[in-house]
C-alpha angles and dihedrals in degrees: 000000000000130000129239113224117191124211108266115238118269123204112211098234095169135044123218087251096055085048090052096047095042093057084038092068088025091062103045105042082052084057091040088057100045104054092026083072095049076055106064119033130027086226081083101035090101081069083061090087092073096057101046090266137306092309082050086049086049094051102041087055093052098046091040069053101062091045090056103050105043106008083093086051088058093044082054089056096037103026139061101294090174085066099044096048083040077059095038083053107050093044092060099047108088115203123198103259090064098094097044080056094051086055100063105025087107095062091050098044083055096052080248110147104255135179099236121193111235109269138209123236090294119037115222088260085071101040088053090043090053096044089059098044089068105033090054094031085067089048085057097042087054096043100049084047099060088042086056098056087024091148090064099048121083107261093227089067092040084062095066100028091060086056089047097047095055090031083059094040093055096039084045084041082057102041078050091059100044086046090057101041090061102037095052111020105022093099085208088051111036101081078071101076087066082067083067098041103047092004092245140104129188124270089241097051082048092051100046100041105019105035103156091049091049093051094047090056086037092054091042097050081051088061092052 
């Protein structure tokens, strides 16, 4: 006799226009890396033949640059904006069981058991990972700038900005690591990245690791 098994139910976490956004930014910083590196020490300048040599290097940084800093400024004009400040919104409300979370993130990033706090759509690890992705994002954006027209920027400034600027690509490299570790190998993590390819998880993934914001959609589907 077989068995039936019906589809399990699927919450759609992400728009089109957060995934889009999300690569957007992806793609370039890992361009930005890439050739960032080829930049700044002749210990990378055999990945320069990749890029054309070390002035490719130099052009593809500075338009992955200007992606990065206002592609997600297009996708607000062309894009949903509702979604994105919904987004901007929920990563900058803290909720009291934040700081429980915080506490024993370190248990869980390991595959350790860990007693985690319910959590909206998005935990207080990715509140705080979006937080400094744009805070330093802008450092970056300011920095690279001033690097860019560096002739017409005091030295004394350029002198700072060129430290900042490394010192913000290798804290936003790390955030980036720790992002994708848990994203495509934590086995608690990974049925997430389905959240950034069709913009939904399972219910099951909602309800374990974001239970406030299951039983937000569960409670609103009840109303209907």
């Amino acid at each position: 006799m077989g068995v039936t098994r019906m589809a399990e139910e699927r919450f759609l976490r992400f728009t089109l226009t957060e995934r889009v956004a999300h690569w957007t930014h992806t793609a370039s910083f890992i361009l930005l890396l890439f050739t960032g590196l080829i930049i700044l020490s002749p210990m990378f300048h055999f990945l320069s033949a990749v890029t054309g040599g070390i002035q490719g290097a130099r052009t593809i940084h500075r338009v992955a640059g200007i992606v990065f800093a206002f592609g997600t400024m297009a996708i607000l004009v062309f894009g949903n904006f509702a979604a994105l400040a919904k987004s901007l919104g929920e990563i900058t409300s803290f909720k009291k069981g934040d700081m429980e979370f915080l506490k024993a993130f370190h248990k869980d990033f390991l595959g350790l058991p860990a007693d985690m706090p319910p959590q909206g759509r998005f935990n207080f690890g990715q509140k705080l990972n979006s937080l400094l992705v744009l805070s330093v994002g802008a450092v970056l954006v300011v920095t690279g700038l001033m690097l860019w027209h560096a002739a017409s920027v005091p030295l004394d400034i350029i002198r700072w900005a060129y430290p900042l600027h490394c010192l913000g690509a290798l804290g936003l490299t790390a955030a980036v690591i720790g992002h994708a570790y848990l994203g495509l190998l934590h086995p608690g993590y990974k049925p997430s990245l389905s959240g950034m390819l069709d913009g939904t998880v399972s219910s099951k993934f909602a309800k374990s690791h974001h239970a406030l914001w299951y039983k937000e959609m569960t409670d609103g589907d009840a109303k209907k």
